[in-house]
C-alpha positions, 0 to 999 in steps of 0.5 A: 072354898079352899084358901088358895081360890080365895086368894084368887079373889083378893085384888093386888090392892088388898094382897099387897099390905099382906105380903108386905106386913106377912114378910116383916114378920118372917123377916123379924122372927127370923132375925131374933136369934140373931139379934140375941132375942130382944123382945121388941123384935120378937113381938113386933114380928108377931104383931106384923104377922097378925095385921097381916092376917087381920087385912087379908080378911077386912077385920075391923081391928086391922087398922089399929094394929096398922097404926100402931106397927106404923108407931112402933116401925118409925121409932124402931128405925128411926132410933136405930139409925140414929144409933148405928150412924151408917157405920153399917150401910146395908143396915142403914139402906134396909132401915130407911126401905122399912120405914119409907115402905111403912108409911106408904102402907099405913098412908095406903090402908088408911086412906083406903079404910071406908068410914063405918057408920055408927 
């Protein structure tokens, strides 16, 4: 079965975080060398990349990494607001998306997630 046919099967609801944390990701990693390559955005990145994959498959570890790009997201953007002060509004605009979109995706796959039996 080639991918593009499962994706066909996928529904909007499971396509939707994927896209979201997939284009984070690429976003991130693209940023980096502009940014003079800090760590944390390169791994973020990374980590965005792999929850995007870990939801578009229905991997049990995806939630954890969804909670903590939750974490990492909120104090990211949350600080660098504080930091800039709007002084760069299109940066202030975007950080404020990103955080907004982060909860609702982490608020959405969280509530989502069916309880496993143990």
């Amino acid at each position: 079965m080639s991918f593009m046919s499962k994706l066909k099967t996928v529904g909007i609801q499971t396509l939707a975080p994927t896209v979201f944390y997939g284009a984070v990701g690429i976003i991130f990693l693209a940023l980096l060398p502009l940014a003079n390559f800090p760590p944390h955005i390169g791994l973020t990145g990374i980590l965005s990349l792999v929850t995007a994959y870990g939801v578009l498959k229905k991997r049990f570890w995806a939630l954890w990494l969804v909670v903590a790009l939750f974490a990492v997201a909120t104090v990211f953007s949350l600080y660098t607001l504080d930091v800039i002060a709007f002084t760069n509004v299109i940066a202030g605009v975007s950080l404020i998306i990103y955080a907004v979109l982060t909860w609702l995706v982490t608020l959405y796959i969280v509530l989502k997630r069916k309880p496993t039996e143990t």
